[in-house]
C-alpha positions as CSV (number, residue, x, y, z in Angstrom):
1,X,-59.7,-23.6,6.7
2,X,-57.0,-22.6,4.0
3,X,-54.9,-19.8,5.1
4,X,-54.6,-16.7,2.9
5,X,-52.4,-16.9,-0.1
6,X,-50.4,-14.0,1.5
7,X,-49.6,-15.9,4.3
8,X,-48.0,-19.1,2.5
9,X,-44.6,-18.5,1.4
10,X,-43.5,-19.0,-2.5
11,X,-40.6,-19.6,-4.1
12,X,-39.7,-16.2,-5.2
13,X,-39.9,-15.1,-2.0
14,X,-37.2,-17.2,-0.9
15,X,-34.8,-16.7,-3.7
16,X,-35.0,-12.9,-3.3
17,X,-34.4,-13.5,0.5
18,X,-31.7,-16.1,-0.5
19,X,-30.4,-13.1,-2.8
20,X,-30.3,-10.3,-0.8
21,X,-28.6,-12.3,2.3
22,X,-25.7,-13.4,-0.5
23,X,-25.1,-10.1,-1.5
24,X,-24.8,-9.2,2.3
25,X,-22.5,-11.8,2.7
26,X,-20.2,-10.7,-0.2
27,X,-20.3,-6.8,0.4
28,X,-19.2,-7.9,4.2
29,X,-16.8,-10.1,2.8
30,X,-15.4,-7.3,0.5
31,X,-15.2,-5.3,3.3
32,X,-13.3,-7.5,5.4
33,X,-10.5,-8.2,2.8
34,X,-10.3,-4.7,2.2
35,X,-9.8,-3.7,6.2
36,X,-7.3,-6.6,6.4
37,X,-5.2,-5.8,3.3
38,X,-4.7,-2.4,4.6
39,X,-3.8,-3.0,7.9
40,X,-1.5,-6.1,6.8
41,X,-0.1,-5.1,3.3
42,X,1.7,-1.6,4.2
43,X,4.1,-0.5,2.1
44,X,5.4,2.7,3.8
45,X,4.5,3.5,7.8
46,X,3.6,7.6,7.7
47,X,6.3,8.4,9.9
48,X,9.4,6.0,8.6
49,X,10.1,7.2,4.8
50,X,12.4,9.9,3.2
51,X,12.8,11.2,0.0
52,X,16.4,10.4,-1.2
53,X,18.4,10.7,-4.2
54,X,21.9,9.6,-5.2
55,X,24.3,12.4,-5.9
56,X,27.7,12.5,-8.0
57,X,30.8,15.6,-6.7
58,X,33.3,16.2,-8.8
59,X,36.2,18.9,-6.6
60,X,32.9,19.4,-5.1
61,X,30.0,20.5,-7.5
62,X,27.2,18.4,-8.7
63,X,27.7,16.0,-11.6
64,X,25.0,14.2,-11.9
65,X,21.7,13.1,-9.7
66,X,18.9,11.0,-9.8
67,X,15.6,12.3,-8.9
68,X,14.2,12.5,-5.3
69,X,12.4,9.2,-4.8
70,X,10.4,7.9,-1.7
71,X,11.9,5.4,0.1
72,X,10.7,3.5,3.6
73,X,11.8,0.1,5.4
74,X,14.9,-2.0,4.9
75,X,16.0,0.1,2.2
76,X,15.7,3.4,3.3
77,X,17.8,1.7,6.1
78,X,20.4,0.6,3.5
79,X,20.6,4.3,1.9
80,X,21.0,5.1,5.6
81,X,23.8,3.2,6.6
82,X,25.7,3.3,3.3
83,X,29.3,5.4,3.3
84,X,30.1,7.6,1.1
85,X,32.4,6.2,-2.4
86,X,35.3,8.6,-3.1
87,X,37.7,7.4,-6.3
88,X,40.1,10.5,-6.7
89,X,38.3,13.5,-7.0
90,X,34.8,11.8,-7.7
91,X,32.3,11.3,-4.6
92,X,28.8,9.4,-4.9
93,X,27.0,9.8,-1.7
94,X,23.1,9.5,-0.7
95,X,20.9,12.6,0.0
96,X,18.0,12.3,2.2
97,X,15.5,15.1,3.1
């Protein structure tokens, strides 16, 4: 006895299963890349950046100064660490906030 022809599988069944388990696979894939980039590709850790900016005294008012920028990691460890330039009455030192 033949079985029923809803029983017997056919090729368009299999390629939409074959379909739907690919776009599984790459919506778990896109979702792995995605965890793993942010956990391994931070720029900035919330609770080590500043907001500094470079500032100019002349006799002790402003000259000049850049605008406050965000800054995190080695460099904000750089602005940290760097002394203050005095040539006569001119001073160029680091704010941070």
């Amino acid at each position: 006895m033949a079985d029923p022809a809803y029983l017997k599988p056919n090729k368009t069944s299999k390629i939409m299963r074959l379909r739907i388990s690919t776009r599984r696979f790459r919506i778990l894939l896109a979702i792995i890349v995605a965890a793993a980039g942010t956990i391994f590709l931070k720029s900035c850790e919330l609770d080590d950046f500043m907001m500094c900016r470079k500032v100019t005294y002349v006799d002790g008012e402003v000259e000049s100064a850049t605008e406050w920028q965000t800054y995190s990691g080695t460099r904000l460890e750089e602005i940290l660490d760097e002394e203050d330039v005095t040539i006569g009455n001119r001073t160029t030192r680091w704010e941070c906030r």
